[in-house]
N, C-alpha and C positions, 0 to 999 in steps of 0.2 A: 634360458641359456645365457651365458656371461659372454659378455664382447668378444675376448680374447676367442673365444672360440667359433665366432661368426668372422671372422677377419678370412679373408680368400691365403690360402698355401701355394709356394713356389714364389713369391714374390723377394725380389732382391730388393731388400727396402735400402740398403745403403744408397745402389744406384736410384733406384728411384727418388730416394732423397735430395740428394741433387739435380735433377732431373726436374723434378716438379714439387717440391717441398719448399724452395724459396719464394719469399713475398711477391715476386716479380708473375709469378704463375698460380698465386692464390685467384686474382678472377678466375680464372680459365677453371681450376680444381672446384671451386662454388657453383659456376655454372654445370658445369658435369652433375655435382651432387643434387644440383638444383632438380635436372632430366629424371635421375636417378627415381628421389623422389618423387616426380610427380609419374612416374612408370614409363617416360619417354622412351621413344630410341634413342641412341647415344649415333644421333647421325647428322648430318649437316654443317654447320658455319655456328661458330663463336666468335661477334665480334667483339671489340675494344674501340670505341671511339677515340681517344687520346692518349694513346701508350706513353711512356717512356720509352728510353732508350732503351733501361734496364731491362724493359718487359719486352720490349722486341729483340733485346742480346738471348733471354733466358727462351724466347718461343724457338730462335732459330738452333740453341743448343737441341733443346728435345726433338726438333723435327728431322737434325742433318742436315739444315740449309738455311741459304737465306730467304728471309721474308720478303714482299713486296714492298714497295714504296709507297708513301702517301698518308695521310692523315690517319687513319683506321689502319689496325691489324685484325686480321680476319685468318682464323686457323680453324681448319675443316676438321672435325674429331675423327671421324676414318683414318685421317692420314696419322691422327694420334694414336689411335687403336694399334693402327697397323706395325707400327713403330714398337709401341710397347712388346706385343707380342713375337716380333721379329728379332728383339734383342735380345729376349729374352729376361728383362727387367722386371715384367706381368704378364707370364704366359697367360693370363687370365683375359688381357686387356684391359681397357682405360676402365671400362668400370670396378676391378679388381684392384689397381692401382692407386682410384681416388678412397674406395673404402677401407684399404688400408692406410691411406694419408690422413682420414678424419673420422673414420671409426664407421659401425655399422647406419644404414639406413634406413627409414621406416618410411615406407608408402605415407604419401600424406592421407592417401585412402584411409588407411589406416589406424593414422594421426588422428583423422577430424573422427572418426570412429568411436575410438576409445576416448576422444573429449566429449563428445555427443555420449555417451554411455555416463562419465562422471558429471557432466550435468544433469541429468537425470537424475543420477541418486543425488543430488545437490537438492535439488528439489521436490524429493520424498517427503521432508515433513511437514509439505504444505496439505500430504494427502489426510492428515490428522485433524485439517479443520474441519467445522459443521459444515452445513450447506449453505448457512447467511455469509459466509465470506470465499464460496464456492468458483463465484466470476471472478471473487476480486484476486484470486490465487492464479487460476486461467491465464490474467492481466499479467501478472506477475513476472509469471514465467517466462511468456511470450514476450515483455516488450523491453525487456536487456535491462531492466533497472537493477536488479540484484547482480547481473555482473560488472556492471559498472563502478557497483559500492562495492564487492567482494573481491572482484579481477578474477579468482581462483574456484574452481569446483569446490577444493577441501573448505577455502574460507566460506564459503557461500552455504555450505549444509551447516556450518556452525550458527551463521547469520540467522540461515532460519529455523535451526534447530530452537535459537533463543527468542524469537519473533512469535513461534508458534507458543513455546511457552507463557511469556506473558499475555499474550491473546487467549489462550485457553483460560486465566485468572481475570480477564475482564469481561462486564463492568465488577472494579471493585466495591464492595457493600460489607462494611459502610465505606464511605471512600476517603482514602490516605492520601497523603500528599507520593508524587512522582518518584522522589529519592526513596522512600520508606519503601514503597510499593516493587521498586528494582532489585532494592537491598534484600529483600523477602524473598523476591519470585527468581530472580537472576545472581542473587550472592551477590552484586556488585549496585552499592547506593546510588553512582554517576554510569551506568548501562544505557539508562533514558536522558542523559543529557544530550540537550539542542547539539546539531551539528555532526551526529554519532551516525553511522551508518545503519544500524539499530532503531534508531530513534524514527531514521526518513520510513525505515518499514513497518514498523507498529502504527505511525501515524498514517499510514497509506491507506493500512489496511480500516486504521480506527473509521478513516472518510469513508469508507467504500458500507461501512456496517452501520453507521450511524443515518450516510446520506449528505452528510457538511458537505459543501463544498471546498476544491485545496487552493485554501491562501494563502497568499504570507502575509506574518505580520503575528509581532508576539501575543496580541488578545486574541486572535483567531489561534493559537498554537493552544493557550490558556484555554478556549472557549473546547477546542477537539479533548483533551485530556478528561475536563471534568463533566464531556459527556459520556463517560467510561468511569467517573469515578476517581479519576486521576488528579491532584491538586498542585498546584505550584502555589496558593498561600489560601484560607479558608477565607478571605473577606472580599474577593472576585468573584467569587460562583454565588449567586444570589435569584430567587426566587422572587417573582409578584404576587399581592394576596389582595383579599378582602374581606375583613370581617370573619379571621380566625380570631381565639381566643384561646387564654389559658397559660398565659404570664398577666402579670401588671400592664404590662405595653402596650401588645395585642388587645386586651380586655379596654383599654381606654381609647386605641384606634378603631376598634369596633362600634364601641356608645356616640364616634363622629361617623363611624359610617366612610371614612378616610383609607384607601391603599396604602399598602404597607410591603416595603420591601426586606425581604429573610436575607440574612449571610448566612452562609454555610457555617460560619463559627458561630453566629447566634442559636442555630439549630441543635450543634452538639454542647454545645457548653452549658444552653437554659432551653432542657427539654420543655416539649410544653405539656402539661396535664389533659388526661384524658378528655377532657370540656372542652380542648382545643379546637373542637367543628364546631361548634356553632352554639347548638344545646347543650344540655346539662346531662343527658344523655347520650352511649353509643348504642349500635350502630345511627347511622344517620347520611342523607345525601351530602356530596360535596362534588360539586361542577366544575371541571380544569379547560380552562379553554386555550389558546395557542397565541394569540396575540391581543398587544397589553389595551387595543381599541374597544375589544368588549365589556374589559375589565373596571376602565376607566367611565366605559357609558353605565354598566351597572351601578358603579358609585354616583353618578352624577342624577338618577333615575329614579333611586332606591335609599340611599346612603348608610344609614345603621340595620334598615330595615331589609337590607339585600341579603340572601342566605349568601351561606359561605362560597367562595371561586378563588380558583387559584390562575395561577394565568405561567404555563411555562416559558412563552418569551419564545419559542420557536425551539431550537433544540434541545432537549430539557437537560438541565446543568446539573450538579451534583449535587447542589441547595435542592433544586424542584424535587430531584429523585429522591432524596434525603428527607423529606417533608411530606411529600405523596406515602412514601412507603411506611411512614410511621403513624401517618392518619389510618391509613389503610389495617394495619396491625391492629391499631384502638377500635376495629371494628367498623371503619366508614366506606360507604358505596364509595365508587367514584364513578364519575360519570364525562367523557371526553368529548370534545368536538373541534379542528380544527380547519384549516383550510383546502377545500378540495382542489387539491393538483396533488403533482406527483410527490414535492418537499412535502406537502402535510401528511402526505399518507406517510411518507419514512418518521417525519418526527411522530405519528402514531404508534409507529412499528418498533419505534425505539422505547417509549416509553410502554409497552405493552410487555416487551422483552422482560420488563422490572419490575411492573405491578400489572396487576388485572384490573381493568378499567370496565364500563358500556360502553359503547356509542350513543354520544347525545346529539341528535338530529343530526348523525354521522354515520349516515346508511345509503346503500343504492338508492332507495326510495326518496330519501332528502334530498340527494345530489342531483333525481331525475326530476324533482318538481322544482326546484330553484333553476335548473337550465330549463323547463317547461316554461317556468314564468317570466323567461327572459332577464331573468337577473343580472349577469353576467355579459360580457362581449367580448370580453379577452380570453385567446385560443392558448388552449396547454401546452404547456412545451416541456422539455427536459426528457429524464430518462424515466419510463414506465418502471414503477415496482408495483408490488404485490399489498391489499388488504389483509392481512390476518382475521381480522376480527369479523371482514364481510367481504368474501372474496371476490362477487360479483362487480360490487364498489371497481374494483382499479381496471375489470371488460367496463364496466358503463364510461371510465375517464376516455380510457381509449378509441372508444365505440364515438364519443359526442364531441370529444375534442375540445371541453371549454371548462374553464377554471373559475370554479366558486371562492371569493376569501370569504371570511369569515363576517368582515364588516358587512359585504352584501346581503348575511341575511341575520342582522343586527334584531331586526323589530320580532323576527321570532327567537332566539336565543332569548330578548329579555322580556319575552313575554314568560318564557318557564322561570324564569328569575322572580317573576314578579311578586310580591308577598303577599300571604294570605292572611287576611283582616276577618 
């Protein structure tokens, strides 16, 4: 229905223009519309703490009299009602009056209604994710972040119409650099630029799926992206090894028996040849463990003579996933093991997401004889997720409450390292 035809009939808007259309009696007409709105009755006292003169000349014209004395004007809307409809100005009364003075009214009932309705559909296309980013949409919703970057319903469904999109394309494989990756998925090369309201929700969601924790600081913004495959330059995402082979390099760090750090540009630019594990044939074992203490005691234990390890360095970066998955391709086991708490189980869960691994002495049963033999005395903390790979694993963290790393049970890790003569 168009305005002009909700407007109240009988109303002599001349007089009532003068009457109450001058600035001197806009409080007074606000406060009305204000009742209006909220479905008030249109009964009692409108004060005015500090009139004017002008605003106490313009009250005593509408009412027929003079006002009182004293600081405050205080006009009783009955007496206003009464008035209008006795003159004949709004046979309707004051509420007839005011909605012809500023147009029609909508219950804020109403109001908050049909905005509670468009955020809603604002937040439809978060129903499109998997269930790995299930909570972190729930989160979403509920805690005002997206209207705070959007302001508006309509802007907000755009938000995450394109938030959901690039998150349906991640982790990318192989992985491109951030601009390339926007300009592909979103039409627009600078979409994922820092600072972008875009940018705070894709990375929200990347923590929530990966496990990172959210910080700032441009190596931590670096370190989220290219655990999705995401790059701001190929020679920061980098991998730790031991005794791969299958360049010149590799093949002469290996005869020392020496750790060797991969870039992600050394990966795609000087593939390695299928030899690259170890042997001279595929398939073949390759053990990835999570922090660089085992990696380092292997070398120092073993030296040339330690089979192959890779070591992801805690959340595995776009080099590790980059290097796992094309070992993996050449036909090589992989075989995993990290820290038992809650982060090792996610960096687990991340890297499982991109390659298929085992668990290497990274089972309920490992977990429950390293807390049996007192290994450990530091109580678990953080947020409970899920095992994929051994479901009972993350009931036992929960059930025992104490967090294995990896160093604690160094002497058997390198005892399956140990070489066979």
């Amino acid at each position: 229905m168009k305005d002009a035809e909700r407007l109240p009939a009988g109303v002599d808007k001349e007089r009532l223009g003068r009457l109450m259309g001058g600035p001197e009696v806009t409080w007074l007409v606000q406060r009305v519309r204000h009742r209006l709105a909220c479905e008030k009755p249109l009964t009692g006292a409108a004060t005015l703490t500090t009139p004017t003169d002008a605003q106490r000349r313009a009250v005593e014209r509408l009412l027929g009299r003079g006002s009182r004395e004293g600081g405050s004007l205080t006009v009783r809307l009955e007496d206003v009602d009464a008035v209008l409809r006795r003159s004949g100005v709004s046979p309707g009364g004051l509420a007839a009056a005011v909605v012809t003075l500023t147009g029609p009214v909508d219950p804020i009932g109403e109001q908050r209604a049909r905005e509670a309705r468009a955020w809603e559909q604002a937040y439809a296309p978060l129903r499109l994710l998997g269930p790995d980013l299930a909570e972190w949409a729930a989160r979403v919703t509920g805690n005002g972040q997206v209207r705070r970057l959007a302001r508006t319903p309509q802007s907000a469904h755009v938000l995450l119409e394109n938030a959901v999109k690039a998150l349906d394309a991640l982790p990318a494989d192989p992985a491109v650099s951030v601009t390339a990756f926007a300009a592909q998925i979103l039409g627009d090369a600078h979409a994922l630029d820092d600072g972008k309201p875009l940018t705070t929700v894709v990375r929200s969601a990347v923590h929530a799926w990966t496990g990172l924790e959210e910080e700032k600081g441009t190596c931590r913004q670096r370190e989220v992206w290219a655990a999705v495959g995401l790059l701001k330059d190929d020679v920061s995402s980098t991998v730790l090894t031991l005794n791969l082979r299958g360049t010149p390099a590799l093949d002469w760090m290996a005869d020392m028996g020496e750790p060797v750090v991969l870039t992600l540009r050394q990966l795609v630019r000087q593939p390695m040849a299928p030899t690259a594990v170890g042997e001279r044939t595929c398939p073949q074992l390759v053990r990835v463990c999570e922090n660089p203490a085992v990696l380092a005691a292997a070398a120092e234990a073993y030296g040339p003579e330690c089979p192959p390890l890779v070591c992801v360095q805690g959340q595995p970066s776009a080099a590790a996933l980059t290097l796992l998955r094309r070992m993996y391709d050449q036909g090589a086991t992989l075989m995993y093991h990290g820290d038992f708490d809650w982060g090792g189980l996610r960096i687990a869960s991340t890297l499982l997401r991109s390659i298929q691994w085992s668990p290497w002495r990274f089972t309920t049963a490992h977990y429950r004889a390293a807390v049996a033999s007192g290994l450990s005395s530091s109580d678990l903390t953080g947020i409970p997720t899920d095992a994929p790979w051994d479901p009972p694993l993350a009931q036992s963290l929960a059930e025992l409450g104490v967090r294995i790393e990896e160093e604690t049970v160094l002497d058997d890790l390198l005892g399956d390292l140990k070489p066979v003569r």
